[in-house]
Every structure is written in C-alpha cells, then in structure tokens.
C-alpha positions in Angstrom: 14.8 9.0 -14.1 11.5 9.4 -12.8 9.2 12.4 -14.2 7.5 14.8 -12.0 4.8 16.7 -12.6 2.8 19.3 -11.7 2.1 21.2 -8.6 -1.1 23.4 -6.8 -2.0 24.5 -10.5 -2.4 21.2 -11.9 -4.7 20.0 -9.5 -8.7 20.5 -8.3 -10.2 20.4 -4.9 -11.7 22.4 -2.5 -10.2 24.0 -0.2 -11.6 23.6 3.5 -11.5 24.4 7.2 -8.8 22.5 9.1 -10.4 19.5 10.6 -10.1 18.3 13.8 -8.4 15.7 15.5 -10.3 12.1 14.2 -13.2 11.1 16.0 -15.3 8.6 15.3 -19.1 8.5 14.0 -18.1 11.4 11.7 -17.9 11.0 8.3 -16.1 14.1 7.6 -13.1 13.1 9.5 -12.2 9.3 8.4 -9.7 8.7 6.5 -8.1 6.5 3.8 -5.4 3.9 3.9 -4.2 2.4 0.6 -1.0 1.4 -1.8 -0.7 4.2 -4.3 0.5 2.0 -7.0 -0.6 -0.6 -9.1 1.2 -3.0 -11.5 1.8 -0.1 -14.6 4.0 2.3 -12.3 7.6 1.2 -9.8 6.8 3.9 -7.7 4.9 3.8 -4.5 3.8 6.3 -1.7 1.5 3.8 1.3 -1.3 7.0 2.2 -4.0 7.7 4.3 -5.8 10.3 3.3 -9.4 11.4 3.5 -10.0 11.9 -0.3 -8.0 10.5 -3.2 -8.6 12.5 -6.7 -8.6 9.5 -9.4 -6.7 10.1 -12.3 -7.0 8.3 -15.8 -3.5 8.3 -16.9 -2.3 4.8 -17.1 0.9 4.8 -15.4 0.2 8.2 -13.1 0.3 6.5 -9.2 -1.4 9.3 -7.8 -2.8 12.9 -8.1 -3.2 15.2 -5.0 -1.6 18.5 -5.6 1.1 16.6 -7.8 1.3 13.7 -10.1 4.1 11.0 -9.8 4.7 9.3 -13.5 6.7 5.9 -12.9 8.6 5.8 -16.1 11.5 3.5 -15.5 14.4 4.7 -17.4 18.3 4.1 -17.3 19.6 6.5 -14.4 22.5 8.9 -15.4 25.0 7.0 -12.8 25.0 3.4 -14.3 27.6 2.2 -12.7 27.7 3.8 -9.1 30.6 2.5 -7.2 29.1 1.6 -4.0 31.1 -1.3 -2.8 32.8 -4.6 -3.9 30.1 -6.4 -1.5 26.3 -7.5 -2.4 26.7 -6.9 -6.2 26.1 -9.0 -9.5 30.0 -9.3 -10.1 31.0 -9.8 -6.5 30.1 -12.2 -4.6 28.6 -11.1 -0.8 31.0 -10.3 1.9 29.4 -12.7 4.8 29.2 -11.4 8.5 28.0 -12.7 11.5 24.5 -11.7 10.7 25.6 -13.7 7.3 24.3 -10.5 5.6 26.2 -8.0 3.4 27.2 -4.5 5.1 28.2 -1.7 3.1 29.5 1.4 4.2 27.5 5.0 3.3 28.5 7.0 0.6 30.8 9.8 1.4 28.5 12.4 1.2 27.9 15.8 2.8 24.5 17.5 3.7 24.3 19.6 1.4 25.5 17.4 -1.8 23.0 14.8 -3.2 24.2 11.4 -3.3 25.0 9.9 -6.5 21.6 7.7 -7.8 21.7 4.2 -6.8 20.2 1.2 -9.2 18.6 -1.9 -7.7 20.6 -3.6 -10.6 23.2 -3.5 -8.6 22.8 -5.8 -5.7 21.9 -9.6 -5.9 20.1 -9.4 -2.4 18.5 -6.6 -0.3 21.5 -4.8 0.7 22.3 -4.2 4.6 23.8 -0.5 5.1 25.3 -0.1 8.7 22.1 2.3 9.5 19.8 -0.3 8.5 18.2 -0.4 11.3 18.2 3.0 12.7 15.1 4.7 12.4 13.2 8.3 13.1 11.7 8.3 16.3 9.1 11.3 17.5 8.0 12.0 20.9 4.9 10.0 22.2 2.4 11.4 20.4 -0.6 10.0 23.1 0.4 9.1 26.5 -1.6 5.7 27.5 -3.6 6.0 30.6 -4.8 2.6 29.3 -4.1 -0.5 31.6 -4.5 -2.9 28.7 -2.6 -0.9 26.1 -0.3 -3.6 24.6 2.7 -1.3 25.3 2.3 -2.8 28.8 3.3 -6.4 27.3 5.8 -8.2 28.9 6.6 -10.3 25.8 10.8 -9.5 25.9 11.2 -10.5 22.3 8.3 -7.9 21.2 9.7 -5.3 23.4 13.0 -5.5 22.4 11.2 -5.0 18.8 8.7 -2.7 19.6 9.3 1.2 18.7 6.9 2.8 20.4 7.4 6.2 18.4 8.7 5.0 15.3 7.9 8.2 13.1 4.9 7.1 11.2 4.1 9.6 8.9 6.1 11.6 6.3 5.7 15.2 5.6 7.7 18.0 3.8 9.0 19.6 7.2 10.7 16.3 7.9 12.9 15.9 4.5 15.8 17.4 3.7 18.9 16.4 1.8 20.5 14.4 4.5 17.4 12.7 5.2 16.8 12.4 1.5 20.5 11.2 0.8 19.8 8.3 3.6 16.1 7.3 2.8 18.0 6.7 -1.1 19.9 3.4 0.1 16.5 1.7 0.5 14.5 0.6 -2.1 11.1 1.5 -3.4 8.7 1.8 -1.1 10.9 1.2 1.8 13.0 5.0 0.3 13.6 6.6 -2.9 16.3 4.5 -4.2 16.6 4.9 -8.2 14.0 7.9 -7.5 14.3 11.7 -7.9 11.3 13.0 -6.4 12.3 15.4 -3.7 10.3 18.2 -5.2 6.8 16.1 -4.8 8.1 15.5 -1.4 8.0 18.7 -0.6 4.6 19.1 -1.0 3.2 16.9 1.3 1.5 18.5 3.8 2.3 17.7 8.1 -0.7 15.7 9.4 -2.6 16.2 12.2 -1.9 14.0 15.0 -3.0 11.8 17.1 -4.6 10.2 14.0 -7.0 8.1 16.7 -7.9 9.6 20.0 -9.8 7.4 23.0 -13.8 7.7 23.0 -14.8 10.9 25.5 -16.1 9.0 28.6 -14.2 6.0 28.2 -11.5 4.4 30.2 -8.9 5.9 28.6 -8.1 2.8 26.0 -8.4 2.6 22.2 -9.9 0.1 21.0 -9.7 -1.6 17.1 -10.4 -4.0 14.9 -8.2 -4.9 11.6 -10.5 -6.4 9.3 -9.0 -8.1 6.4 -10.4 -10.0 3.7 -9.7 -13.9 4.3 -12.6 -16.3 3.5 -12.4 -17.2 7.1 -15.0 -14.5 7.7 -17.7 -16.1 5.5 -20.4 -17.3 7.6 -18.3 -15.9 10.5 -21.3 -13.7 12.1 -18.4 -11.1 13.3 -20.2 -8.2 11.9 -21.5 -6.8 15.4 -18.4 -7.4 17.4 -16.2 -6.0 14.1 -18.3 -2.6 14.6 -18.7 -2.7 18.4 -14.9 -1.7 18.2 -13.9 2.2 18.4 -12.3 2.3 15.4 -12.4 -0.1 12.4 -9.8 -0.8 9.6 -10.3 -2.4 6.7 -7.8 -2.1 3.5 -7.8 -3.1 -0.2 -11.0 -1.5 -1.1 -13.0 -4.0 1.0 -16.7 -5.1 0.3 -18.8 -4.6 2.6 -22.3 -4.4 1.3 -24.3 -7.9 1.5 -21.7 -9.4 3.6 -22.4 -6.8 6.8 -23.6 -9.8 9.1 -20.0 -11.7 9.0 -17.7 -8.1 8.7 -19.7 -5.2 10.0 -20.5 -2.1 8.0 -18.4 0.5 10.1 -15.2 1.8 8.5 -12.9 4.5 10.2 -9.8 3.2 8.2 -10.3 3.6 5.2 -13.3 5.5 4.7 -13.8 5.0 1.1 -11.6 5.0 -1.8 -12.1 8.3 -4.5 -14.3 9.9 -2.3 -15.2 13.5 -3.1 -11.8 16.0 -2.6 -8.7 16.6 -1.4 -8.5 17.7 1.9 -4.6 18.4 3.0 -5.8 18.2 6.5 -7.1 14.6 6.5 -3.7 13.2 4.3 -1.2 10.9 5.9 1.8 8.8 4.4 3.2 6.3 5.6 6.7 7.1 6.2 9.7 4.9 4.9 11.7 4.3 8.5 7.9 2.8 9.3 7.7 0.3 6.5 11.1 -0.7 6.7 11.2 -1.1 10.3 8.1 -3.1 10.3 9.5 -5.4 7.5 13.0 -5.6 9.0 12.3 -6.4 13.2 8.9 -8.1 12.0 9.0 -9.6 8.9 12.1 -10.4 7.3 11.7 -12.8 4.8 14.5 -15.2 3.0 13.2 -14.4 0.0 15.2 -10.5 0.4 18.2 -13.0 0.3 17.7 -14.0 -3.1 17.9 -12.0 -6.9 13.9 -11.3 -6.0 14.7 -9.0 -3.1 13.8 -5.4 -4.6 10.0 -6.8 -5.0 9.6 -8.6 -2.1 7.4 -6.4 0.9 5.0 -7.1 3.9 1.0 -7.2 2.4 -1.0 -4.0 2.8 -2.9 -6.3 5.8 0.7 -6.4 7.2 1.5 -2.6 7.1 -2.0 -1.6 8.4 -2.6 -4.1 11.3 1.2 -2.6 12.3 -0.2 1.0 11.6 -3.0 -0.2 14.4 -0.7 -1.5 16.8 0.9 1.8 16.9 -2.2 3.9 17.3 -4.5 1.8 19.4 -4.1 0.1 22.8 -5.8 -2.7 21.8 -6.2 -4.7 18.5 -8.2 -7.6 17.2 -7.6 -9.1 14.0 -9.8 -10.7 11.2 -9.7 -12.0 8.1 -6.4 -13.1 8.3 -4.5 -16.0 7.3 -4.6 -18.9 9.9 -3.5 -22.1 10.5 -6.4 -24.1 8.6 -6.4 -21.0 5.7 -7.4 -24.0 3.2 -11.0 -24.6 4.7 -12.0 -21.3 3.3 -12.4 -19.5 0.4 -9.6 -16.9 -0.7 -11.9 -13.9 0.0 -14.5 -13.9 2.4 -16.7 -12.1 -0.4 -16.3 -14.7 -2.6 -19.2 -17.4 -3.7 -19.6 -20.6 -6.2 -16.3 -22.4 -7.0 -13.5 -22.1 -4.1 -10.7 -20.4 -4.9 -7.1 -21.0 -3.4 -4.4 -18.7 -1.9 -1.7 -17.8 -4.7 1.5 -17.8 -3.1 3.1 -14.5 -5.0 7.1 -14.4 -4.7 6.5 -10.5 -3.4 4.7 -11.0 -0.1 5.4 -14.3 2.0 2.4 -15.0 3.5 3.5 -18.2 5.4 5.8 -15.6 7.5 2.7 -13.1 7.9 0.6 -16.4 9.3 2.9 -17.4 11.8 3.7 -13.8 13.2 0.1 -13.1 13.4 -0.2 -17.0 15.4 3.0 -15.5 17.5 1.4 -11.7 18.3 -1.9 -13.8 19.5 -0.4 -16.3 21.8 1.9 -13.4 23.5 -1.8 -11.6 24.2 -0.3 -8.7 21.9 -3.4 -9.1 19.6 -6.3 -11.0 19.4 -6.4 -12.9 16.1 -9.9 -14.4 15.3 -9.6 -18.0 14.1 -12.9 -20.5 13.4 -13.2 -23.6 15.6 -16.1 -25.4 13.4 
C-alpha cells in the first residue's frame, strides 16, 4: 500500500497572485516539465510546474503541498480475480488484435474497485476501454495555416486527438474515474496505488499553457530540444531560440554549449527553482501518456514479462506535449538514423560514449516515429548531413 503523507501544513511556499496565461520572455511565468520519480520510488506523477520544492527523503517522489512515499508493499487483495486471461497461471486468450481483452470489474460509482497487482499479468493487459480517452473542448482555436492539425497524413489523423485531456486536476477525479484510471499501470494510472487523497489536491491549471506571440500570424511556433550528441558542433543555438517557445527536458545543460542549443528555455524553466506556485503546476494526465504510448508508440516489448516497466522517454512525452500545444514543432537532439556518429549527449567531451539500449524505453521505435512525423511534414526533425 502506498503511504501518503501530508497536506497544506506540511509544506512551505509562498503564496502569490494568480499568474497569467504563459507568455514568453517572462521569467515569472515558465514553467517546468519533468518525471517525478527516480530509481528509489514505483510511483510517478510526469509535471509541469513553475517551482518544484526538493525534498531530502530518499524514497519521497515529490513535495508540493503533499509528499508521495513509494513504499512497495503486498496489497490487501493478493489474489484479485480479474479474469482467466493475461495472467501467470493462464495462458492469454488471443483475438484478432492477438492481444488479451478483459472485461471491467463489476463495479459501481460509488464503490472502489478492489486493488489490482501488476503480478498478475504476464503482458500489458488490454481492457475493452483501452483506448478510450478524456477529451476537453479545444482549448485554442488555430487561426494558423501551418498548424499541423491541417495535416493531411490519414494515418496521423486517424491517431491524432486533438483534445486529448492533457492535464490532471482534482476537479476531474472522482471514484469512477479513479476506479478506471486503476486498470493501467503506473504512470499510465494508479494501478496497485491508493493515492486518491493526494489527488485531490492538485490544483486546475490555467490554460492555454502556450498562447501565439501578440502581433503575429496567429501560429505557435516551438522547438523540442533534446539532448542527442547530434547537436555538438551543430551551431543550432540561434535558430533553437529564434523559436516562440523552447522545450528542453531532463535537466538540460545549457551553459558553455549555448552556440549549438541556444540558451532560451520556456519548458522547463529550471528545475528546484525558488517556490511553489499552484498557479504555474501542470500534470500530465494518465489518458495523455497512455494514449501517446498506445496510437504512437507501442512497443513489443509490453508483450513480454517486462511490460509494467516499459514507457515512451521523457523526449517522447514532451515533443507529444508540444505537438498538442503548438502549431508548429521542430525537433533536436533526437535520435536519427546515423545516431552512432555522435556522442550519447551533446554535452559530453573526451572518450565517446554509446547509446545504452535500456529494456524500459525502446528507442529504435522512438527513431523511426520521429523519421515518420518528419517525412509526413508533421515535424521538422533536425538531422546532420556532414
């Protein structure tokens, strides 16, 4: 069971005026994009947020007007009977999709569902509401004629939600919402997780996160800077800033490298910088994550006893965060085609390091969707011809 602690009385900040919608060029309204976990805790909220409050317990993921303690511990309900398919002693009911379906628990609104265990499936299991998702109403209407919601790519339109509900906020959870998010695992839903009460306390965002420049034509405009060794000696740095917004994740470095990737940063801003300010706090929502792994990219390796680890790269889940909140988005320092002419991190210097291939991303998949997203003239992904 996981521990919660906390509320408004175990945490400091400062309280402050409601900003405004986010505009660039001031630094009191940028904001933060990161993975609230690292390799101590199983329990992960992806936020954007303005300021992040840096906590020193070990396993503690994050601290904002709660604390989440990962402890992983037995559940009450060991052995939940969900169904005879997609589990260690049965073997997998195969469809047409050559997937396992299973069938919801019979719950009602107001009755929690009984705690599911990732122990119990022997590949990502496929609930017949797999892949419906929260929608919102268009948040920004596009008066931009380049905006890639004009594609004409069919496969990326038929993929392509529009106004997938990107953030998640205590006014949209409640216990049926909670009981369905709990078939999905960690950080794609609160499977194995009872932490409806921290939940609650996250506070509605102010949205449009991005809005077009005053003056403009109308179009947003960004760049999603990652951190490929394909930008050393690159020169990108003025083109990377002339962009209206810029997003960079992973606690990027910028300093000393500013003539290949810029210096500007609207995405994150910084990490642990100064307080919390609830109107400047986004989190990525769980329909968002798992729609962008499940129409976008799906790995094999979900078909396999690794499934529950396995998840699209923070890169991944922020250049998707940018092609829902821009018109237009170039990519760099990403993986390419020729991804073994250059160093690991464009940052790095001396010996040359090597991509690891961890079993929990599959970057091959990433490489060849971001190849696919650039020849449709949905992004522009920067690649090296020397």
């Amino acid at each position: 069971m996981t521990q919660i602690q906390g509320g408004k009385e175990n945490c400091k900040y400062t309280e402050s005026a409601k900003a405004p919608l986010l505009r660039d060029g001031d630094p009191n309204h940028q904001v933060v994009f990161f993975l609230a976990c690292d390799r101590s805790c199983w329990f992960s909220f992806y936020v954007i947020m303005g300021t992040f409050i840096k906590t020193k317990q070990k396993k503690t993921v994050m601290t904002i007007c709660f604390t989440l303690s990962g402890i992983k511990k037995e559940t009450q309900h060991k052995k939940q009977r969900i169904s005879t398919n997609s589990t260690k002693t049965n073997p997998v009911t195969k469809i047409k999709t050559d997937q396992a379906r299973i069938s919801r628990h019979p719950v009602t609104d107001e009755t929690p569902m009984p705690i599911l265990s990732r122990k119990s499936f022997s590949q990502l299991p496929m609930w017949d509401f797999e892949d419906v998702y929260n929608q919102d109403a268009p948040f920004r209407p596009t008066a931009c004629a380049e905006s890639l919601r004009n594609s004409e790519d069919e496969s990326f339109r038929k993929a392509f939600l529009p106004n997938i509900r990107l953030f998640l906020h205590k006014d949209n959870i409640n216990l049926t919402e909670w009981n369905r998010l709990s078939h999905f695992n960690n950080p794609f839903g609160f499977m194995e997780l009872n932490v409806m009460a921290s939940v609650k306390l996250i506070p509605k965002p102010k949205e449009p996160l991005l809005l077009p420049k005053p003056g403009g034509d109308g179009c947003v405009r960004c760049a999603v800077v990652g951190t490929a060794g394909i930008l050393n000696g690159s020169r990108m740095g003025k083109e990377i800033d002339a962009h209206d917004y810029v997003f960079r994740m992973n606690g990027a470095v910028l300093k000393g490298h500013e003539e290949d990737v810029g210096n500007r940063t609207s995405v994150p801003r910084t990490y642990y910088a100064g307080q919390y300010n609830e109107s400047r706090f986004y989190v990525l929502h769980q329909d968002f994550l798992r729609y962008v792994r499940n129409r976008f990219l799906k790995s094999a390796i979900l078909n396999s006893t690794h499934w529950a680890i396995v998840r699209p790269t923070n890169g991944a889940f922020t250049l998707f965060l940018a092609l829902h909140t821009c018109d237009t988005v170039s990519a760099y320092g990403f993986m390419t085609e020729d991804y073994n002419k250059y160093y690991n991190y464009y940052f790095e210097k001396g010996v040359k390091t090597t991509v690891v291939f961890y079993i929990s991303h599959d970057y091959l998949l990433e490489k060849n969707m971001w190849k696919k997203l650039h020849n449709s003239k949905i992004i522009r992904l920067y690649q090296r011809t020397d």
